[in-house]
N, C-alpha and C positions, 0 to 999 in steps of 0.2 A: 554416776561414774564420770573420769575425767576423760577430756579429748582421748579418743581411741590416737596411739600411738605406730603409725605404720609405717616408720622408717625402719632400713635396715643398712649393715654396712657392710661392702663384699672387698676384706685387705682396708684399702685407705681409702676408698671409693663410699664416700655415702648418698644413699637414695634415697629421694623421698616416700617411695613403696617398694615393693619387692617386683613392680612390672617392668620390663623390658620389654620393647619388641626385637622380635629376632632378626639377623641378618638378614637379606634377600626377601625378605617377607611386605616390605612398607617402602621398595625402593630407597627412593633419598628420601625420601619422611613428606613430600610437596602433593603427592597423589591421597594419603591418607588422613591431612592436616583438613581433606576436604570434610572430613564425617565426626573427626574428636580434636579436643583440645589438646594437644601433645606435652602442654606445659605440666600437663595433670600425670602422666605416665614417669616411672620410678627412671628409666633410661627408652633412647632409640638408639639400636645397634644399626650403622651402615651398612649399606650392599655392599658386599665385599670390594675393597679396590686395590686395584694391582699396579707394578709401574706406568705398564703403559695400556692403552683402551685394550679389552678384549670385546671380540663378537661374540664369544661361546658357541654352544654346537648347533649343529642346525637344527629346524623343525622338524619336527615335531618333539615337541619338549617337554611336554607335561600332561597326565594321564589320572582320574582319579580311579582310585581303588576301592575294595571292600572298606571301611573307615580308616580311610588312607590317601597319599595321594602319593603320586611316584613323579619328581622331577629330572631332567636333566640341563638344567639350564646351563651350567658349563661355566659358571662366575661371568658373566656379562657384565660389562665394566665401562666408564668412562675414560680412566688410566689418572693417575693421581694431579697430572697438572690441572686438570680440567674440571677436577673433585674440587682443586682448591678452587677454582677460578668460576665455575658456573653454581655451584652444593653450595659451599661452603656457605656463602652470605645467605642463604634462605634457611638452612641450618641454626644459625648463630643467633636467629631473632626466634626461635622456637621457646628458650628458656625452658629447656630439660637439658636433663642431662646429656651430652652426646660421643656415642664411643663409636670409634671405628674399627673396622674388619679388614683384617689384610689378609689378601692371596696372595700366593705367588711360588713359584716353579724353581726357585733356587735359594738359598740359604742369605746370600747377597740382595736380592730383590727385598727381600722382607724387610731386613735391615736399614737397605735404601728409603723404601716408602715409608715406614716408622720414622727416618731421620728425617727426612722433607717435611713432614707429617707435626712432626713433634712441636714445630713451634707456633702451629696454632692453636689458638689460646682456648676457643669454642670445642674442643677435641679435649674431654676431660680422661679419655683411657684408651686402648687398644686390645682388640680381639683376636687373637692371632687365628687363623683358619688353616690348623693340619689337617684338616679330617674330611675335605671335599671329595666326593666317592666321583662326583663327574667330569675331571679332565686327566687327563694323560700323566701330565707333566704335574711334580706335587704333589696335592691334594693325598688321599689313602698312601700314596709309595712314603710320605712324610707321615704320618699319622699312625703307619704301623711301625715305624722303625724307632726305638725309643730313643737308641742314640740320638738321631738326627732329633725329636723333639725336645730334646737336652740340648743339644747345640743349639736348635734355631731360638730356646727360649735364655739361654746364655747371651748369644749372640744380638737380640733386640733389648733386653734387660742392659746392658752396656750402652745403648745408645736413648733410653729414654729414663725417668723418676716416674712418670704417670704411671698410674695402674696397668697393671699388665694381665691379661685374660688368655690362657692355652682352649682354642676349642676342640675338643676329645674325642675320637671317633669309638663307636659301639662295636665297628667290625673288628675285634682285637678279642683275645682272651687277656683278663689281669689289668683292666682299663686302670685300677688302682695303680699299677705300675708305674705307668705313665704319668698321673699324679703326683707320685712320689719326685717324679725327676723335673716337674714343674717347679716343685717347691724346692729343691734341692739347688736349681738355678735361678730361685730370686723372683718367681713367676708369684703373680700376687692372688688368683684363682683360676679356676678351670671351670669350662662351659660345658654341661654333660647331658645332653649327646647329640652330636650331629645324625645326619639320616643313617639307614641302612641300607645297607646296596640290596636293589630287589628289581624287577623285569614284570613286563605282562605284555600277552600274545593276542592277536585277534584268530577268533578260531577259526574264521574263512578264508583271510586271507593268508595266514599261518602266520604272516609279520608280526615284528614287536610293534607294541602300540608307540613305542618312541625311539626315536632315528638311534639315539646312542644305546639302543639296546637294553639296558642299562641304566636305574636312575638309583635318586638317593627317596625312599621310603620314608613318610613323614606322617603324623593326624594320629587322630588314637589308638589306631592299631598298635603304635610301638609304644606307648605309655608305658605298661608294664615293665618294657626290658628297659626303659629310661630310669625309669623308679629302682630298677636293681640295680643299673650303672652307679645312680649317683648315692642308693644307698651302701653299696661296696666299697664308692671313696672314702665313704662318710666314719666308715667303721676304720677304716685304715689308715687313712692322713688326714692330718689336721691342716687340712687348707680350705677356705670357700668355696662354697660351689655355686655354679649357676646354674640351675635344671632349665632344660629344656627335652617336650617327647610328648607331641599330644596331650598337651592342656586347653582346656576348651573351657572351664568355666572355674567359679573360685574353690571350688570342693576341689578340683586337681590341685591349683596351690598350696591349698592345706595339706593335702596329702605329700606335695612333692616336698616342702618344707619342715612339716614331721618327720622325714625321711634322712633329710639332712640336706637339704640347700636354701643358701641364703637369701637367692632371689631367683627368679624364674624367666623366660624365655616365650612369649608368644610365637608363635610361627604360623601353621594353615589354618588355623583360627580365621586370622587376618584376612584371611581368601574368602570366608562362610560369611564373616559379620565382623565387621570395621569395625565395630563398637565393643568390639568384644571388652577391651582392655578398661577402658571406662566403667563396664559392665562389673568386670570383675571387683575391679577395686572398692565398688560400692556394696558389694558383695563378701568383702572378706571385713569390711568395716559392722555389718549387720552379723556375720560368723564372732566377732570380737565382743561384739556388745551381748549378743546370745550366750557366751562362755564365760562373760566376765574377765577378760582379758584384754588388760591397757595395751599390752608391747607385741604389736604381731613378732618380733623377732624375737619371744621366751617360744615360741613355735619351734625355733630352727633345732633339729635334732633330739626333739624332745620322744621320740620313739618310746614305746617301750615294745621289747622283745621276747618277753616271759611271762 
């Protein structure tokens, strides 16, 4: 058989595998670059960054669950001068791919940091982040309101050519909707799915186990309604997707990409075993050769339903 074939391409964006790592999962990529070679991973998506530094909420921030973990970190941030000024040049000598993640609380912010943002060269795309279930300002109040994710994906589409990425929240009924109005404004794919707003209590002292009350639900528990997210896009618009929802090893890949996404998302993975991503990819090369299949990307959408 010839070289196993594991590139895919998400819009204009091509990767050399279908792995990403997720937002907020790997920091700046300096703390993880300790345990794998990052040059070898399909993309690293950036901690989310917003105009200016944020703190995010306070502690207690992070809680693990039944096969799950519940965060509330609150987008904790450097603020984009800082991104470019201290990230950026340890970023740039990784030799992967590197997409950024913007937050932000206004329609103009987003805008702003995309523009600032745009002219570095090491920045091959942008992830726009509607869908953060933990801060006030933003986050879900942008992610449920379709309009506004039509505006803000009009609105940053106008100020950049790079690939442009909507990431899509699950707290929504008709997430296809939302799809629809990515592609309708120029948006080149959608990230599916951000966490799920969920809570846990200590039974003695009756408090939440995290200050905000409140976090965003992530790790295999939500696999399943991830898989139905991005198979619901898949049936309905014809745009890329990017799965992400508790994937832990390369059988989730398979899965999430029979399903209909073009590349995939690590996330609390990253928390259990650094190596995961490594891991997989060697893993989905061994699933190829097992099936006789050169193009991991004849995978994508190849479901059958009947």
């Amino acid at each position: 058989m010839s070289e196993i074939d594991l590139s895919v391409n998400v819009g204009s964006l091509k990767l050399k595998n279908p792995i990403m790592l997720a937002s907020g999962t790997v920091g700046y990529g300096n703390e993880i670059s300790e345990f794998i070679d990052l040059s070898q991973v399909g993309a690293i998506i950036t901690k989310s960054i917003s105009l200016k530094p944020r703190k995010g909420n306070p502690p207690q921030r992070i809680t693990e669950t039944p096969s799950g973990m519940l965060n509330a970190i609150g987008l904790t941030n450097v603020g984009v001068e800082e991104f470019i000024k201290t990230k950026i040049p340890f970023l740039e000598k990784l030799n992967s791919t590197l997409i950024c993640n913007i937050a932000a609380s206004s329609i103009e912010e987003y805008v702003e940091c995309v523009e600032i943002l745009d002219s570095q060269e090491s920045i091959k795309g942008f992830e726009i982040n509607v869908s953060c279930p933990n801060v006030r300002e933003g986050g879900l109040i942008f992610g449920n309101d379709i309009n506004m994710v039509g505006k803000i994906t009009k609105k940053v589409r106008a100020k950049t050519s790079k690939p442009l990425i909507i990431k899509l929240s699950p707290n929504t009924s008709n997430i296809f909707e939302f799809a629809k109005v990515v592609k309708k404004e120029d948006g080149d794919a959608v990230s599916a799915i951000n966490t799920l707003v969920g809570t846990s209590f200590n039974i003695y002292t009756r408090k939440p186990k995290i200050k905000n009350i409140t976090g965003g639900l992530s790790g295999p528990a939500i696999k399943p309604v991830a898989l139905a997210k991005v198979l619901e896009i898949s049936r309905n618009v014809d745009i890329p997707i990017i799965g992400i929802g508790g994937i832990m090893d390369w059988n989730d890949v398979v899965e999430f990409m029979i399903v209909g996404a073009s590349a995939v998302q690590l996330g609390t993975v990253n928390f259990i075993n650094p190596k995961a991503s490594i891991e997989i990819i060697d893993g989905l090369i061994n699933f190829c050769k097992q099936t006789s299949l050169n193009k991991i990307s004849d995978l994508i959408s190849s479901r059958i339903l009947e």
